[in-house]
C-alpha positions in Angstrom: 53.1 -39.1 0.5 51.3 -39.9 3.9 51.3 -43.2 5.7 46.9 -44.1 5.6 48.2 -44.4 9.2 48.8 -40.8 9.6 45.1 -40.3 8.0 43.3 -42.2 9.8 42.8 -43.2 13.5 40.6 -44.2 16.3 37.4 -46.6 15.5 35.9 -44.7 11.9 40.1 -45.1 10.9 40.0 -49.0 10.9 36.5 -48.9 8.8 38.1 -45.9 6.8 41.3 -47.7 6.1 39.4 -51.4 5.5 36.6 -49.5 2.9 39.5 -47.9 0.9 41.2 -50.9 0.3 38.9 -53.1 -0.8 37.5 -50.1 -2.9 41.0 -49.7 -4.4 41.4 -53.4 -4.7 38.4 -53.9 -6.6 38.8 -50.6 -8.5 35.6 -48.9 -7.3 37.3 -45.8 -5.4 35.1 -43.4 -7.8 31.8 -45.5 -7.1 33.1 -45.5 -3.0 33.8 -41.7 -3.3 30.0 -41.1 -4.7 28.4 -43.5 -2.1 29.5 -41.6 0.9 29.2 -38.3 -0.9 25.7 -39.2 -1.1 25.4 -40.7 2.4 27.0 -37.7 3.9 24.0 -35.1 2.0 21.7 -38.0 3.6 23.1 -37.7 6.5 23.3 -33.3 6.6 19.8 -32.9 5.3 17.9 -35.9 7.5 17.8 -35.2 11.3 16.2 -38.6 11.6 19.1 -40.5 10.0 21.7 -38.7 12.2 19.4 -39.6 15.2 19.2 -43.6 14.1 22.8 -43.7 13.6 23.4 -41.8 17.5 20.7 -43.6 18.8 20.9 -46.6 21.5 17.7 -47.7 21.6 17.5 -49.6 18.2 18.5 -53.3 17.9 21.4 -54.6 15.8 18.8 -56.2 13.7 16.4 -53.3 13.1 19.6 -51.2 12.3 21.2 -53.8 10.0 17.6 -53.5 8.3 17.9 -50.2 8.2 21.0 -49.7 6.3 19.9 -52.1 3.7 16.9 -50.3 3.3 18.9 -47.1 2.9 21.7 -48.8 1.1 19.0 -50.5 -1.8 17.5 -47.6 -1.6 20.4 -45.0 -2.5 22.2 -47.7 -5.0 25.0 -47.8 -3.1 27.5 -50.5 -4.6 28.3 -53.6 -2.7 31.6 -52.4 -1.0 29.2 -49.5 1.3 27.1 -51.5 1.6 28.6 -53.9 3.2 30.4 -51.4 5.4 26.7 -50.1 6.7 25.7 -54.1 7.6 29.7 -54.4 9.6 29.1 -51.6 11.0 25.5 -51.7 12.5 26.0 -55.1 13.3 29.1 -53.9 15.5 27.1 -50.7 16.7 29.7 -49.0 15.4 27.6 -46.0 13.2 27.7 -43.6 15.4 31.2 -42.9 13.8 30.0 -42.8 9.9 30.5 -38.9 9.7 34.2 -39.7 10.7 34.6 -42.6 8.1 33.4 -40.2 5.5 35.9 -37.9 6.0 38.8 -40.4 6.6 38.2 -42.1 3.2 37.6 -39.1 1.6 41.0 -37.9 2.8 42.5 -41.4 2.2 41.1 -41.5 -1.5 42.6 -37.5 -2.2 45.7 -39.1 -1.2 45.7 -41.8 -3.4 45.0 -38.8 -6.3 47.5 -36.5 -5.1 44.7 -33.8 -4.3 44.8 -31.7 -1.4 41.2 -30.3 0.1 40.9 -26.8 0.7 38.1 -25.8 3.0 36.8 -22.6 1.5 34.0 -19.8 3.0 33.1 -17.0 1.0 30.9 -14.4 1.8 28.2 -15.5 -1.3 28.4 -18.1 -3.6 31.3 -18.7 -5.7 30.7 -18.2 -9.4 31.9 -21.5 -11.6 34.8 -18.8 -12.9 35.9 -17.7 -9.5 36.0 -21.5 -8.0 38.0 -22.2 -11.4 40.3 -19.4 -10.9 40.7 -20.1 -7.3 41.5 -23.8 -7.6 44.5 -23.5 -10.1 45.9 -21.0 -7.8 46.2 -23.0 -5.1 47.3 -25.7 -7.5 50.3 -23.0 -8.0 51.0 -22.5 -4.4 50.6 -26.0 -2.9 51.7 -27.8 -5.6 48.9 -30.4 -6.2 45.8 -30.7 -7.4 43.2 -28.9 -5.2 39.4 -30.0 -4.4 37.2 -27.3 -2.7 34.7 -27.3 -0.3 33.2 -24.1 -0.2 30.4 -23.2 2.5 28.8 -19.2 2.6 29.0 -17.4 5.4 27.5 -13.8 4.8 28.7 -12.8 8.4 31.6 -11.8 6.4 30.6 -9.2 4.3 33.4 -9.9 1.5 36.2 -12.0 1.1 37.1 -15.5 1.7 38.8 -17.9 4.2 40.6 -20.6 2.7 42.6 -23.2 4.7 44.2 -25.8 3.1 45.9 -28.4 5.6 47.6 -26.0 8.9 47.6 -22.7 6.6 44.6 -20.7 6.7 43.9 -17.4 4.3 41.9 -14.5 5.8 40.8 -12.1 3.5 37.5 -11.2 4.5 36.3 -7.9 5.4 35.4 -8.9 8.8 38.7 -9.6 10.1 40.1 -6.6 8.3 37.5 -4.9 10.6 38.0 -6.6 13.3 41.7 -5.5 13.1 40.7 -1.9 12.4 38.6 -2.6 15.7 42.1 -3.9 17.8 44.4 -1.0 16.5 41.5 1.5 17.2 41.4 0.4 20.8 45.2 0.5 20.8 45.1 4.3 20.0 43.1 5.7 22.1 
């Protein structure tokens, strides 16, 4: 199993690493996990929000409002919010993306899961996700979470990467290799 040092680094590690504990601690890794799952779809789906947390202009104050506001708001539980006060108090949001996806890596550690970044050329039926997560239970030997984005520049076929190994079975790069030994021909 990895050292949480080898997960996390940098300034969003510390926070990362801090967070996880004292979810683990108090026993609140699935309440953690949902908190951040919801802050990141805040956080994709409000260019505002990104802008606050980029943005140098606001005070400590007004941002340590803020996330409280957000934080009551949203229901996060007390260990988030928390984090969110620290953190805009130390003007240290800028790097809340990266603590999302450190604790999330730290927390599928702690399960044994692995995350497999998935894109498929249309959405995945609840069959095919089903199907495609025990197989990659098989081959990695642990249990798999998906993320799966669409990308119809594709056509057909999916890219999965899981850690350094990556899967290319679209029909674009098949045609892009058609394209390479075409050009090789003639």
């Amino acid at each position: 199993m990895a050292s949480s040092a080898s997960l996390t680094s940098g300034v969003a590690g510390r926070y990362a690493t801090a967070l996880f504990e004292i979810a683990k601690e108090s026993n609140s890794l699935d309440k953690v996990e949902a908190d951040l799952d919801a802050l990141d779809t805040a956080l994709g789906e409000s260019a505002d929000l990104r802008d606050a947390i980029a943005s140098p202009v606001f005070s400590r104050e007004d941002l340590g409002a803020a996330v409280t506001a957000l934080a009551s708001k949203m229901e996060f539980g007390e260990a988030v919010t928390n984090t969110l006060r620290l953190m805009a108090q130390n003007r240290r949001l800028f790097v809340l993306p990266d603590l999302i996806a450190q604790v999330r890596a730290l927390v599928a550690n702690e399960r044994g899961e692995v995350t497999a970044e998935v894109t498929a050329a249309k959405p995945l039926t609840k069959g095919q996700t089903e199907a495609l997560s025990e197989t990659l239970k098989a081959s990695v030997g642990k249990d798999v979470k998906l993320n799966v984005t669409v990308d119809e520049s594709l056509i057909g076929g999916l890219v999965v990467k899981v850690g350094s190994r990556m899967i290319d079975t679209s029909v674009r790069s098949k045609l892009a290799h058609l394209r390479n030994v075409m050009k090789e021909v003639g």
